[in-house]
N, CA, C and O atoms as a Maestro MAE file, in Angstrom:
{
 s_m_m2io_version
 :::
 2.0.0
}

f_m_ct {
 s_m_title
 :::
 protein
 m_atom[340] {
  # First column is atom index #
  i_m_mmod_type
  r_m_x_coord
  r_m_y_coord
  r_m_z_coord
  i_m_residue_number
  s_m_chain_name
  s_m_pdb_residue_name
  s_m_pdb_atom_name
  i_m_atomic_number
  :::
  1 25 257.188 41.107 11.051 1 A "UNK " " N  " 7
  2 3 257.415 41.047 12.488 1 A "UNK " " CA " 6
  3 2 256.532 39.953 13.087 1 A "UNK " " C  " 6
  4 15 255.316 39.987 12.897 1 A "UNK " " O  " 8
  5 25 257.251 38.741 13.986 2 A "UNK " " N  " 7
  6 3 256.229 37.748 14.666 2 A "UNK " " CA " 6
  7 2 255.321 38.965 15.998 2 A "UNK " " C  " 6
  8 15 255.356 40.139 16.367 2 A "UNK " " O  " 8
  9 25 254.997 38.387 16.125 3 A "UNK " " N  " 7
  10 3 253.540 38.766 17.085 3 A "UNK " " CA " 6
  11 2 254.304 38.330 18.372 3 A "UNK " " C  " 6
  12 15 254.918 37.274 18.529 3 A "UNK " " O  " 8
  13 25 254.145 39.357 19.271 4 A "UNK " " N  " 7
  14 3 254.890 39.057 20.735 4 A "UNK " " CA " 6
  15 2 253.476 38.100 21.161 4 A "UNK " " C  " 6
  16 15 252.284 38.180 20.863 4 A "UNK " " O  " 8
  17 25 254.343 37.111 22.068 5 A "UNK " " N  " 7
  18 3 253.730 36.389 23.165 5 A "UNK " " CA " 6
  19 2 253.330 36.793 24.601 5 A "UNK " " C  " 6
  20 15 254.039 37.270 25.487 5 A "UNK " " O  " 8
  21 25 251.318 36.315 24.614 6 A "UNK " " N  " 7
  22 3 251.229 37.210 25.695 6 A "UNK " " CA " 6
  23 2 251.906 37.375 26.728 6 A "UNK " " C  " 6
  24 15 251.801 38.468 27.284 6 A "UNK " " O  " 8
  25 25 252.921 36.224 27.380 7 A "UNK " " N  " 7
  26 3 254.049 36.499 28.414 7 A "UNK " " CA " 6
  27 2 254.910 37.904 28.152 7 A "UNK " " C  " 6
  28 15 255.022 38.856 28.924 7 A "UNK " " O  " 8
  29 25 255.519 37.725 26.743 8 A "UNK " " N  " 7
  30 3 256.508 38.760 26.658 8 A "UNK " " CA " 6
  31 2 255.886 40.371 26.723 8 A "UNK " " C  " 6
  32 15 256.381 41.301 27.359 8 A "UNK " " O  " 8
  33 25 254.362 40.415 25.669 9 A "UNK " " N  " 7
  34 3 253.624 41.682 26.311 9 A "UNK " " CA " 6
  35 2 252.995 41.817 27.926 9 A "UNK " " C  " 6
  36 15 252.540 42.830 28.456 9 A "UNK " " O  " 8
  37 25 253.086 40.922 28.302 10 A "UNK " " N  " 7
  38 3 252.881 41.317 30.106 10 A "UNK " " CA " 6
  39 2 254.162 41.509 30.535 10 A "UNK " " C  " 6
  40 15 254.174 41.997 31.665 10 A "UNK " " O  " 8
  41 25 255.668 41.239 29.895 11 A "UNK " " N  " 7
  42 3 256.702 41.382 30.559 11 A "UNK " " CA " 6
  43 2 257.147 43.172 30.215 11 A "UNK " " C  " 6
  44 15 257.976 43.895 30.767 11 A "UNK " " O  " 8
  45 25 256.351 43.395 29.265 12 A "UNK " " N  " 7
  46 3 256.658 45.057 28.440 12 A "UNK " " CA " 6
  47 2 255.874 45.470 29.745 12 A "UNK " " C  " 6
  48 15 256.432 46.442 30.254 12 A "UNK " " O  " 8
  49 25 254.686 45.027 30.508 13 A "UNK " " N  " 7
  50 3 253.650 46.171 31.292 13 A "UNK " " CA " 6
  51 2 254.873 46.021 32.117 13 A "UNK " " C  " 6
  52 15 255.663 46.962 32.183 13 A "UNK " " O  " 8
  53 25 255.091 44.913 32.749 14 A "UNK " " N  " 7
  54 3 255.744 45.415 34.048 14 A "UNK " " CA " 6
  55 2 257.009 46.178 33.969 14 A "UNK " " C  " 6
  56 15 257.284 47.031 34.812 14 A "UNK " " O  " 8
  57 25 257.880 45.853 32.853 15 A "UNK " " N  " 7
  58 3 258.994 46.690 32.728 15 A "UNK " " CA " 6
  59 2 258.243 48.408 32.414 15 A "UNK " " C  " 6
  60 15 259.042 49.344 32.422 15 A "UNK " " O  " 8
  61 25 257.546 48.554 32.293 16 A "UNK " " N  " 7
  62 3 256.981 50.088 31.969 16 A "UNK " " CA " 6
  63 2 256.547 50.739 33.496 16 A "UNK " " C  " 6
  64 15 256.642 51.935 33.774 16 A "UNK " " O  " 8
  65 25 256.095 49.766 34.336 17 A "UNK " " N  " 7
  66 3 255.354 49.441 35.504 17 A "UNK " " CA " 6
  67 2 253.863 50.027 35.701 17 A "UNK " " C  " 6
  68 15 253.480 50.850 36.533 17 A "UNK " " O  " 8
  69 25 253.315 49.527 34.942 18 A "UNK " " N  " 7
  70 3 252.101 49.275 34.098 18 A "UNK " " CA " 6
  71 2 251.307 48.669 35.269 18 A "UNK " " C  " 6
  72 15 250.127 48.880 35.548 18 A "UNK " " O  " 8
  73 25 252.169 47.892 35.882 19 A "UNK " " N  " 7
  74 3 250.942 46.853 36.937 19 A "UNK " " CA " 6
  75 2 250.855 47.680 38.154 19 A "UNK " " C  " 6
  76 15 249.852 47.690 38.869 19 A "UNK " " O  " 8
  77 25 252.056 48.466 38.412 20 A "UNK " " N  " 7
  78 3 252.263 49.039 39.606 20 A "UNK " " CA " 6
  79 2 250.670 49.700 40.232 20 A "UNK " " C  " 6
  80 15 250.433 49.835 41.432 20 A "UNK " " O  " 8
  81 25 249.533 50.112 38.916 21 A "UNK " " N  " 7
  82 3 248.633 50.830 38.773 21 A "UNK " " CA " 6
  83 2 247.236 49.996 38.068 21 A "UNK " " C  " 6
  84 15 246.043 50.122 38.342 21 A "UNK " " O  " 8
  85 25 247.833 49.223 37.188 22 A "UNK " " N  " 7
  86 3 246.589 47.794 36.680 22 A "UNK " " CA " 6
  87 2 246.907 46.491 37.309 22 A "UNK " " C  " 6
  88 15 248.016 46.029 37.576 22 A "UNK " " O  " 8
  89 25 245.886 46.051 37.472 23 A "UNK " " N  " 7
  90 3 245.844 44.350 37.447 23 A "UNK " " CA " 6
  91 2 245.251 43.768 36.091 23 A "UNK " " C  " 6
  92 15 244.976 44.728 35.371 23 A "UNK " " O  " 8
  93 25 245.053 42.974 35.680 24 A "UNK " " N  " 7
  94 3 244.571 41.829 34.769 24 A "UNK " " CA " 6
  95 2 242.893 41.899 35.075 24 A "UNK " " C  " 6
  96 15 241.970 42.237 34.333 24 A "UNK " " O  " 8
  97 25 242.898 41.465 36.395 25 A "UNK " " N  " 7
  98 3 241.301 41.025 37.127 25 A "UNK " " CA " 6
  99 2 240.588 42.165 38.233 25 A "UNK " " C  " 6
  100 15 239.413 42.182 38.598 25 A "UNK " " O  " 8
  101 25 241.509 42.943 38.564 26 A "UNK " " N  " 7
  102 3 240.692 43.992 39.849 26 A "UNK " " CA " 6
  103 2 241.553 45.391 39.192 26 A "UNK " " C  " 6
  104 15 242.298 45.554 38.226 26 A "UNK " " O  " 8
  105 25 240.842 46.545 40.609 27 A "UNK " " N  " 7
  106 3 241.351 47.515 40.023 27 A "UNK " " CA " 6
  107 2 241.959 47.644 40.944 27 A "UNK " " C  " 6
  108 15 241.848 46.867 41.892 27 A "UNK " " O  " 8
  109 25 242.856 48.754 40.939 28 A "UNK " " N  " 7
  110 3 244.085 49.011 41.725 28 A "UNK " " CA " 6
  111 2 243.769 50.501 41.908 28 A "UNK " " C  " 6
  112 15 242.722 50.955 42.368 28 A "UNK " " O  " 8
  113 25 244.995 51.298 41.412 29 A "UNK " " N  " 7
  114 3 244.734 52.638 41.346 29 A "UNK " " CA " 6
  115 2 243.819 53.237 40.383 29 A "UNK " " C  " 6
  116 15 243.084 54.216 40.514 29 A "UNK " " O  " 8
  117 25 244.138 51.896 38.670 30 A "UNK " " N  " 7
  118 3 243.703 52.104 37.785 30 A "UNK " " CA " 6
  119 2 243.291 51.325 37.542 30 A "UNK " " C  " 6
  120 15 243.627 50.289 38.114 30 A "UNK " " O  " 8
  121 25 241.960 51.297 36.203 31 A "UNK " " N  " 7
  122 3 241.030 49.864 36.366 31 A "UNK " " CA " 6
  123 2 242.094 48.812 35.679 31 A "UNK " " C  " 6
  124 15 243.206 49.007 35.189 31 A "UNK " " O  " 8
  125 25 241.262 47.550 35.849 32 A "UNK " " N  " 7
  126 3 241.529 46.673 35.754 32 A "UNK " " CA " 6
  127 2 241.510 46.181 34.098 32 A "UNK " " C  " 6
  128 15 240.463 46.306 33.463 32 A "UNK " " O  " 8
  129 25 242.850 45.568 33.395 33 A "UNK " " N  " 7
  130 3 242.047 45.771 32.266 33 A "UNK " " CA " 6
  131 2 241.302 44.796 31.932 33 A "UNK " " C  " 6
  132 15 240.890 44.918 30.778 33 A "UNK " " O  " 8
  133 25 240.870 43.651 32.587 34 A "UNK " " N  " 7
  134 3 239.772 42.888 31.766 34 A "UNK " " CA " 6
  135 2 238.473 44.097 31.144 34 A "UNK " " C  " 6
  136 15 237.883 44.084 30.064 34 A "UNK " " O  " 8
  137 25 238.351 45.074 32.312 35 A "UNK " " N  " 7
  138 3 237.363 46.497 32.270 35 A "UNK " " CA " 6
  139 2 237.910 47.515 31.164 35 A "UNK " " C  " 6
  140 15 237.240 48.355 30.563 35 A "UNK " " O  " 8
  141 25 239.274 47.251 31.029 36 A "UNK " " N  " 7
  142 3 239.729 48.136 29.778 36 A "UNK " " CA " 6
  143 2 239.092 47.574 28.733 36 A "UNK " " C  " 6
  144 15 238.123 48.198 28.301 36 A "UNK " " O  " 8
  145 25 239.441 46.354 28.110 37 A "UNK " " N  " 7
  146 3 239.131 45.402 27.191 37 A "UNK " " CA " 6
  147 2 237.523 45.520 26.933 37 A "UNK " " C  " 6
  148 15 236.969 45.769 25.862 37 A "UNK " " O  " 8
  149 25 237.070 45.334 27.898 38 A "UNK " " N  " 7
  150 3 235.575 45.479 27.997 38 A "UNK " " CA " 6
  151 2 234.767 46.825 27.225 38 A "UNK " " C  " 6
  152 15 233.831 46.809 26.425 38 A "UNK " " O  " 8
  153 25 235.494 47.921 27.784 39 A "UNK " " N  " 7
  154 3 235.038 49.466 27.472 39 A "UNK " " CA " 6
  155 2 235.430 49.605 25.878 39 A "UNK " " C  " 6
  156 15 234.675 50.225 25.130 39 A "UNK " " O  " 8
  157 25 236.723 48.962 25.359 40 A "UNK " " N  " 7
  158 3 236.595 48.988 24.342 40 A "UNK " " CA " 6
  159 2 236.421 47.870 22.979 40 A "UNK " " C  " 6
  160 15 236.963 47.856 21.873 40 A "UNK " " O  " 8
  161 25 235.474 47.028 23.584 41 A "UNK " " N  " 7
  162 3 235.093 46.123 22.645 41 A "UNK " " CA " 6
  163 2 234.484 46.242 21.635 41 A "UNK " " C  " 6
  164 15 233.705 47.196 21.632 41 A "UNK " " O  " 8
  165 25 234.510 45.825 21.014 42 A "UNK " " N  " 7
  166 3 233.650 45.896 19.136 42 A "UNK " " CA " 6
  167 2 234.378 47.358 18.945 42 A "UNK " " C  " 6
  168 15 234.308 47.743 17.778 42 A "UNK " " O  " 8
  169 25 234.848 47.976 19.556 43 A "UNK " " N  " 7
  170 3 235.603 49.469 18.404 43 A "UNK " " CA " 6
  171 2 236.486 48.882 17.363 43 A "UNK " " C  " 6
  172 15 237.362 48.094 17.719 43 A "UNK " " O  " 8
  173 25 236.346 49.174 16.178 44 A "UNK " " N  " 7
  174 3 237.249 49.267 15.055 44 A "UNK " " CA " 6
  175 2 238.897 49.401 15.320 44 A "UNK " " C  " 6
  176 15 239.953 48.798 15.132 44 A "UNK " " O  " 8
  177 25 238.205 50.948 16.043 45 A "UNK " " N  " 7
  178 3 240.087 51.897 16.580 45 A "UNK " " CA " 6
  179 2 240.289 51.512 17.961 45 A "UNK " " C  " 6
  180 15 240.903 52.219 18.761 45 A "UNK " " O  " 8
  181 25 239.855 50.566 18.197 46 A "UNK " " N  " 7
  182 3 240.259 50.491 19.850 46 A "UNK " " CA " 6
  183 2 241.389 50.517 20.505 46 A "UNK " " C  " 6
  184 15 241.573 50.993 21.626 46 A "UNK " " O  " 8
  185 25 242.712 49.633 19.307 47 A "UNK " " N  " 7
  186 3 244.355 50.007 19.615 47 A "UNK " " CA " 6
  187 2 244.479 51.164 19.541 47 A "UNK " " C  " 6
  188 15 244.657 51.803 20.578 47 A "UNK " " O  " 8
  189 25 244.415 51.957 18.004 48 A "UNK " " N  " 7
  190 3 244.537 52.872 18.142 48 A "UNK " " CA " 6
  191 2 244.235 54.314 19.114 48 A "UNK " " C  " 6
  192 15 244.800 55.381 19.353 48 A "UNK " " O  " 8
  193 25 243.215 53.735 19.418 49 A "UNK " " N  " 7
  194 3 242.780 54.809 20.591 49 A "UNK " " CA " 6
  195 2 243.244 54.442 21.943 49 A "UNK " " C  " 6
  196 15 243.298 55.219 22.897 49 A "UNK " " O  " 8
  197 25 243.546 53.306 21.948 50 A "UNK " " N  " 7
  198 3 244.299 53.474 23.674 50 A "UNK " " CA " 6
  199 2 245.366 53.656 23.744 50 A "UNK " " C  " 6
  200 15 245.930 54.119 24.736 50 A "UNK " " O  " 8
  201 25 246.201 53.145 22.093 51 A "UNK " " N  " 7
  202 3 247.816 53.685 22.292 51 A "UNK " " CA " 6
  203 2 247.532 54.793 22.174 51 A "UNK " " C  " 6
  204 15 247.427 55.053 23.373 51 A "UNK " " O  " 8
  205 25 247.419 55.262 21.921 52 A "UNK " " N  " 7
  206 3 247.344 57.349 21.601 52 A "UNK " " CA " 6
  207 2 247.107 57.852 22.573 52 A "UNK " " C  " 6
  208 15 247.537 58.992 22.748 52 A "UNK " " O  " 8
  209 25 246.085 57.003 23.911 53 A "UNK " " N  " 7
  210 3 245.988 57.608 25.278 53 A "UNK " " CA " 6
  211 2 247.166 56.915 25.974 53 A "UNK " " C  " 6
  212 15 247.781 57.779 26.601 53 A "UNK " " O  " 8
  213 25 247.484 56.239 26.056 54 A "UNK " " N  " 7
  214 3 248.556 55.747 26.665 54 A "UNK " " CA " 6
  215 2 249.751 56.690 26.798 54 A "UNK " " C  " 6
  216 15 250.294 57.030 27.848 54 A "UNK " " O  " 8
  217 25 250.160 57.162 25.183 55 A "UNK " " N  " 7
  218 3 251.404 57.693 24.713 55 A "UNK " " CA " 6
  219 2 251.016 58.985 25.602 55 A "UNK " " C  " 6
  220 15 251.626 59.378 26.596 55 A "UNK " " O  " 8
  221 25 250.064 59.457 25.122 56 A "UNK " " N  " 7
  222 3 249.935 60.602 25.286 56 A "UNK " " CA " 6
  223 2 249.812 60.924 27.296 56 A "UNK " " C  " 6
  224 15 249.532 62.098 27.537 56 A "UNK " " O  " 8
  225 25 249.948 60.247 28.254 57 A "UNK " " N  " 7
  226 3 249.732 60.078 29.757 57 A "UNK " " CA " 6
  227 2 247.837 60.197 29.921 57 A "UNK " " C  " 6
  228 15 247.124 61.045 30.457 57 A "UNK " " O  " 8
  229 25 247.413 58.438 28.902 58 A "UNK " " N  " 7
  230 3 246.025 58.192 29.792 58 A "UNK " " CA " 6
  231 2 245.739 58.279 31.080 58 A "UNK " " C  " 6
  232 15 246.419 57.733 31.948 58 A "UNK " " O  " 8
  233 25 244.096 59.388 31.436 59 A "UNK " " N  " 7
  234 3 243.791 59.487 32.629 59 A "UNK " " CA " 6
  235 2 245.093 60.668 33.248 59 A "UNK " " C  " 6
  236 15 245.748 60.693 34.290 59 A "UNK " " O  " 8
  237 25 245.063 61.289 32.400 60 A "UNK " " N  " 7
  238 3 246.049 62.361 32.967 60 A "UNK " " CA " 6
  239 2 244.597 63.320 34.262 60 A "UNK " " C  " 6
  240 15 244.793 63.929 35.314 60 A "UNK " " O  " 8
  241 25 243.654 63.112 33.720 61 A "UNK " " N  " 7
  242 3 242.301 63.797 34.379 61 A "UNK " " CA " 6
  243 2 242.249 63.178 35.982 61 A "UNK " " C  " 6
  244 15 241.777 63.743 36.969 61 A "UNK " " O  " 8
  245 25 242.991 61.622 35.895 62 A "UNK " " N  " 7
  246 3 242.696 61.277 37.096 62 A "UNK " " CA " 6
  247 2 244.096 60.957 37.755 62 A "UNK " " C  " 6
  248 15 244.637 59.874 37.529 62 A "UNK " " O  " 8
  249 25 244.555 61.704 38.398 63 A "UNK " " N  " 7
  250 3 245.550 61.887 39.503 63 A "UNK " " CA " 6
  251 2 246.827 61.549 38.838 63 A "UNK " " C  " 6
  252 15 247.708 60.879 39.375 63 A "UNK " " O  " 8
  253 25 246.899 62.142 37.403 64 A "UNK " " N  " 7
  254 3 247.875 62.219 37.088 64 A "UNK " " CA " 6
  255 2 248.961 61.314 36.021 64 A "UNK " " C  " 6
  256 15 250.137 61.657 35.901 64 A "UNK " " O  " 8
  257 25 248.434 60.233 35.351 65 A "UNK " " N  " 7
  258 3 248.666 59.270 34.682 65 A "UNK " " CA " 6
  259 2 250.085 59.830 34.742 65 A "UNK " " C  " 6
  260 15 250.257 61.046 34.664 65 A "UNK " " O  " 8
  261 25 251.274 58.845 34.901 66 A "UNK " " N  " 7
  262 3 252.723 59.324 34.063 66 A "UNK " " CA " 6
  263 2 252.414 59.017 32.648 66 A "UNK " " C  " 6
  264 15 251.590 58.187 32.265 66 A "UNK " " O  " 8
  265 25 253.265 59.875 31.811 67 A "UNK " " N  " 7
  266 3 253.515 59.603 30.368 67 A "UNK " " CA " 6
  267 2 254.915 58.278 30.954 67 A "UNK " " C  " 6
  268 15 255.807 58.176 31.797 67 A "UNK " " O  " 8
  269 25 254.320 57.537 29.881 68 A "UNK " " N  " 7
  270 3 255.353 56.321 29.379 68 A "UNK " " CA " 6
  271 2 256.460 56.463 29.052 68 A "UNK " " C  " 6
  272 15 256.402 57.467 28.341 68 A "UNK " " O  " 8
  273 25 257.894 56.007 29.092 69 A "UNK " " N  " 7
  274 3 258.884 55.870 28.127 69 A "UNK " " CA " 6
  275 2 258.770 54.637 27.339 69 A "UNK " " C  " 6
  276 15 259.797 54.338 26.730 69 A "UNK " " O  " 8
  277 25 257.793 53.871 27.208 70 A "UNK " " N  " 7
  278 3 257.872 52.709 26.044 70 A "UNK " " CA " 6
  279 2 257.529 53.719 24.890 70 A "UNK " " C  " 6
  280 15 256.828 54.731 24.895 70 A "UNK " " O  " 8
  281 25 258.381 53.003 23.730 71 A "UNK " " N  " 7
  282 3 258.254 53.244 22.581 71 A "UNK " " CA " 6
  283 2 256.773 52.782 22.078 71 A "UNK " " C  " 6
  284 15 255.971 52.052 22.662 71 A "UNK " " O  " 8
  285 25 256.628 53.602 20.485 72 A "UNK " " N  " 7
  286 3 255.193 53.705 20.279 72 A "UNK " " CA " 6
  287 2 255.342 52.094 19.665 72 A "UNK " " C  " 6
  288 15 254.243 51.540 19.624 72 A "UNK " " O  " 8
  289 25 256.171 51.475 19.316 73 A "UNK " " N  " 7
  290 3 255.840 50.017 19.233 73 A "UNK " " CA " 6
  291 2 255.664 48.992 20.425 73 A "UNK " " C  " 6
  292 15 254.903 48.038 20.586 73 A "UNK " " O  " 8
  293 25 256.579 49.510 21.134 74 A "UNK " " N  " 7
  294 3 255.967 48.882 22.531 74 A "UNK " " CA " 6
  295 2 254.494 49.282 22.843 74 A "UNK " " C  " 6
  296 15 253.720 48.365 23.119 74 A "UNK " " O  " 8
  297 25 254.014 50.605 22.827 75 A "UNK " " N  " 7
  298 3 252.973 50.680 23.360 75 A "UNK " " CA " 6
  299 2 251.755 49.705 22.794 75 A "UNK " " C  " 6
  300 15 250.956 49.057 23.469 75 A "UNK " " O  " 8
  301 25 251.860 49.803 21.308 76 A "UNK " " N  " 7
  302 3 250.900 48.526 20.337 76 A "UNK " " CA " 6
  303 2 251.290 47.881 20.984 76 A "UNK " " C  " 6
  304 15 250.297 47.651 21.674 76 A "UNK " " O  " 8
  305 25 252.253 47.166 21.488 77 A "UNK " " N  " 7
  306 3 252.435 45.467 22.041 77 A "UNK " " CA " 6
  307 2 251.545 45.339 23.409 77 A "UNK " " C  " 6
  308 15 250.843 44.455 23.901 77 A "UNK " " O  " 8
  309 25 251.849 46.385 23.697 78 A "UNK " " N  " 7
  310 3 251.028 46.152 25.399 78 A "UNK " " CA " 6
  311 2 249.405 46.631 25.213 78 A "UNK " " C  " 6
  312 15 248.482 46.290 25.952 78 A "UNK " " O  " 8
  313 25 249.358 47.089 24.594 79 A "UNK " " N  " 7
  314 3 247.499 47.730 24.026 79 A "UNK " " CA " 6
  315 2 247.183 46.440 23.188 79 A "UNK " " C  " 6
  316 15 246.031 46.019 23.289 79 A "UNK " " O  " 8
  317 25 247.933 45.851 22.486 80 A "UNK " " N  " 7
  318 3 247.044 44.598 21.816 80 A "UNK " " CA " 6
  319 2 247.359 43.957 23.101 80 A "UNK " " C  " 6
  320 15 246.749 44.844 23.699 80 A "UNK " " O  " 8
  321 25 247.760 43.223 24.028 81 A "UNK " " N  " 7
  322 3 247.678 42.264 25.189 81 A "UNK " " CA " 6
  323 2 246.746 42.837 26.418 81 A "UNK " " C  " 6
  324 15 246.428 41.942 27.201 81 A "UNK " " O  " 8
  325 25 246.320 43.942 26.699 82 A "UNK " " N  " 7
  326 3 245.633 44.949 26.839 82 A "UNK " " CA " 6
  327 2 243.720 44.255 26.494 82 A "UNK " " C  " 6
  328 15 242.759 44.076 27.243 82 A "UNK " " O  " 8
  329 25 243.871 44.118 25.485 83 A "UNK " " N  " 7
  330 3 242.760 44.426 24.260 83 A "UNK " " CA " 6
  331 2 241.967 42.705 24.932 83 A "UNK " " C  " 6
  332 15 240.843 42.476 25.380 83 A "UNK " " O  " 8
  333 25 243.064 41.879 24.735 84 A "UNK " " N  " 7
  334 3 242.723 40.508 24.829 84 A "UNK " " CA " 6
  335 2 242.094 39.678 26.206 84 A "UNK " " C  " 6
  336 15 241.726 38.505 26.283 84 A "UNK " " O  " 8
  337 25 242.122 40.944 27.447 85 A "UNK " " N  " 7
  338 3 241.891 40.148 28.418 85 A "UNK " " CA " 6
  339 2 240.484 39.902 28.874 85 A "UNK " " C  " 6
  340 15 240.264 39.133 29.811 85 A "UNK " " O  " 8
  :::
 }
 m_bond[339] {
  # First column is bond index #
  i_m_from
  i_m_to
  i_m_order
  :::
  1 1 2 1
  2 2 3 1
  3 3 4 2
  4 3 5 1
  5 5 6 1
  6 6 7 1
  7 7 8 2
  8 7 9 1
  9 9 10 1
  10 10 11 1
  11 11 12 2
  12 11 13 1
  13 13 14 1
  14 14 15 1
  15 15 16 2
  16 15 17 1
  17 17 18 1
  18 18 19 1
  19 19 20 2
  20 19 21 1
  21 21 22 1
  22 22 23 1
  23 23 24 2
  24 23 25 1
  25 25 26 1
  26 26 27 1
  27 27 28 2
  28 27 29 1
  29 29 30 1
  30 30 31 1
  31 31 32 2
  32 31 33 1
  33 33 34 1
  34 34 35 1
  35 35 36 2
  36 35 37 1
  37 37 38 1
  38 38 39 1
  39 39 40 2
  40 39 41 1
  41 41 42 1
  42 42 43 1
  43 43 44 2
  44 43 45 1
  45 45 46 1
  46 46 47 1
  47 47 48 2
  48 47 49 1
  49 49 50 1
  50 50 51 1
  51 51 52 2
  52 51 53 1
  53 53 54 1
  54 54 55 1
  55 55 56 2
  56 55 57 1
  57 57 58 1
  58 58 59 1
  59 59 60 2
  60 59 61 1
  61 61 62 1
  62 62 63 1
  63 63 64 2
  64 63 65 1
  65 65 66 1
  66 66 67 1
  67 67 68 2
  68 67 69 1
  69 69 70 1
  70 70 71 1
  71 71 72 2
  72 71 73 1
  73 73 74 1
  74 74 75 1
  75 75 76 2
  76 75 77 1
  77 77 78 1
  78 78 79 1
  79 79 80 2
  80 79 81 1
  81 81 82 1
  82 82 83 1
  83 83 84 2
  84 83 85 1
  85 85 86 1
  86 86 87 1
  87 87 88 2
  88 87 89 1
  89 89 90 1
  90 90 91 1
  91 91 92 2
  92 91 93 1
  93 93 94 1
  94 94 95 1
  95 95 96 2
  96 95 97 1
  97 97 98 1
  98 98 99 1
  99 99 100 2
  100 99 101 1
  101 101 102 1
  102 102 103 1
  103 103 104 2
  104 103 105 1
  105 105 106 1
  106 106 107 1
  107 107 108 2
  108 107 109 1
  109 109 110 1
  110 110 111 1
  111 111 112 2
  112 111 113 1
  113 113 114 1
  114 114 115 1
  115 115 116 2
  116 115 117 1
  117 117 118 1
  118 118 119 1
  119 119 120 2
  120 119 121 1
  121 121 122 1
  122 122 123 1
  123 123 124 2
  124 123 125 1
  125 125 126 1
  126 126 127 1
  127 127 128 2
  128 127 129 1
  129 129 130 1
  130 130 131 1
  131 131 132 2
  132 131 133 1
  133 133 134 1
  134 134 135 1
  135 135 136 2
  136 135 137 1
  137 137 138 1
  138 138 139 1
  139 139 140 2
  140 139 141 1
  141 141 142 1
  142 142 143 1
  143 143 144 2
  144 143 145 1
  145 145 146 1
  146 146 147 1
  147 147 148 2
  148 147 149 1
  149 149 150 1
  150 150 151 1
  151 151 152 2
  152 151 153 1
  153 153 154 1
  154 154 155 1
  155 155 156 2
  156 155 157 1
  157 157 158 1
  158 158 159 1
  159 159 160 2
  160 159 161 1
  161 161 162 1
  162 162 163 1
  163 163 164 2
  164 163 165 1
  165 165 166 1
  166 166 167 1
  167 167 168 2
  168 167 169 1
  169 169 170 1
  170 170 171 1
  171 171 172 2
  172 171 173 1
  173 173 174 1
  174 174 175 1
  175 175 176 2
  176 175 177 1
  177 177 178 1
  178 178 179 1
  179 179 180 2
  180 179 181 1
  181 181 182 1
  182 182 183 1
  183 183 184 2
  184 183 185 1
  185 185 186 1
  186 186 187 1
  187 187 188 2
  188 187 189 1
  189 189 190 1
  190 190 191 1
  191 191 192 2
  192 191 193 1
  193 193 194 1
  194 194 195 1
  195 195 196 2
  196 195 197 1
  197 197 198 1
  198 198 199 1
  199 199 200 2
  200 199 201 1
  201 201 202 1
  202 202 203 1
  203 203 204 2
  204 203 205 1
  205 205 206 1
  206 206 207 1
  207 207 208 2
  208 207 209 1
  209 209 210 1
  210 210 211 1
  211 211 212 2
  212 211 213 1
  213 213 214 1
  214 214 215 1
  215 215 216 2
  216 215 217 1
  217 217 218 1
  218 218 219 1
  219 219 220 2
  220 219 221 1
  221 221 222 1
  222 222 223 1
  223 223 224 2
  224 223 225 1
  225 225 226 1
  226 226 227 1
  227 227 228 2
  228 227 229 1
  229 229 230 1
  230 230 231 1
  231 231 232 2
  232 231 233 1
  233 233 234 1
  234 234 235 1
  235 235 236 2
  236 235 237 1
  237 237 238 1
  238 238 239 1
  239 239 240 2
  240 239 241 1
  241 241 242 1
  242 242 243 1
  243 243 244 2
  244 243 245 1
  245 245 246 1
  246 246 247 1
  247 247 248 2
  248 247 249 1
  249 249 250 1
  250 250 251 1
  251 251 252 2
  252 251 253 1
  253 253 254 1
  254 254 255 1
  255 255 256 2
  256 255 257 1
  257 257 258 1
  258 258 259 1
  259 259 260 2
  260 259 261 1
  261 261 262 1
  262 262 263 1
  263 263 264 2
  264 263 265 1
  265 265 266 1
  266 266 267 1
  267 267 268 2
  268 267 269 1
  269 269 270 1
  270 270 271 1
  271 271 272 2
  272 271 273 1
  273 273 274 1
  274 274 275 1
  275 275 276 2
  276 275 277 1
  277 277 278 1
  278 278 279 1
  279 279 280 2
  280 279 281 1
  281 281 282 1
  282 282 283 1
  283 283 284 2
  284 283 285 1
  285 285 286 1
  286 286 287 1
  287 287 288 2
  288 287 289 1
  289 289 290 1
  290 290 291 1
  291 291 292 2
  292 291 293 1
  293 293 294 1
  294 294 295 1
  295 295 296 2
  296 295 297 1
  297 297 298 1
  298 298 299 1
  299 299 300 2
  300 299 301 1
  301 301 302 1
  302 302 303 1
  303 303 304 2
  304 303 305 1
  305 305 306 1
  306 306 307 1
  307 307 308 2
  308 307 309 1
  309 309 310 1
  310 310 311 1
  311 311 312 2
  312 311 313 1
  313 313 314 1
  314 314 315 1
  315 315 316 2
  316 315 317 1
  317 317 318 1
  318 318 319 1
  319 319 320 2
  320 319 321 1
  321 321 322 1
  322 322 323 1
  323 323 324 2
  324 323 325 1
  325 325 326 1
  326 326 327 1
  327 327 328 2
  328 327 329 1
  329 329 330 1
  330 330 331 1
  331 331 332 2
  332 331 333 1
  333 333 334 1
  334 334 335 1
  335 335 336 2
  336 335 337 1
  337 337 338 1
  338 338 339 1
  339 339 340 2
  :::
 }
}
């Protein structure tokens, strides 16, 4: 499988509406992910652990996260573009 381009994984957030709640650079409802990226730097499992919160409705603790309908390969696509900012 080629490696999506970060355009096309920012085009997966917004079709999910991912931004509706993140920005790139500030926070919104939800942080921002340069601050995602940040919190999980140098982890080993860091995809793994944010797709798994993701899938599972991350921040369900805070006002409710929706669970996603992206698929769990979509979700890797948008958690590695996620990861990079």
């Amino acid at each position: 499988m080629i490696a999506p381009t970060a355009q096309a994984s920012e085009e997966l957030a917004k079709k999910y509406s991912c931004l509706a709640c993140h920005q790139v650079d500030k926070k919104l409802v939800g942080p921002a992910y340069q601050d995602v990226a940040a919190k999980y730097k140098g982890q080993a499992d860091a995809a793994a652990k944010l797709s798994a919160e993701v899938a599972a409705g991350a921040g369900t603790e805070a006002k409710g996260h929706p669970k996603t309908k992206a698929s769990p390969d979509e979700i890797k696509t948008i958690v590695a573009w996620v990861l990079t900012q």
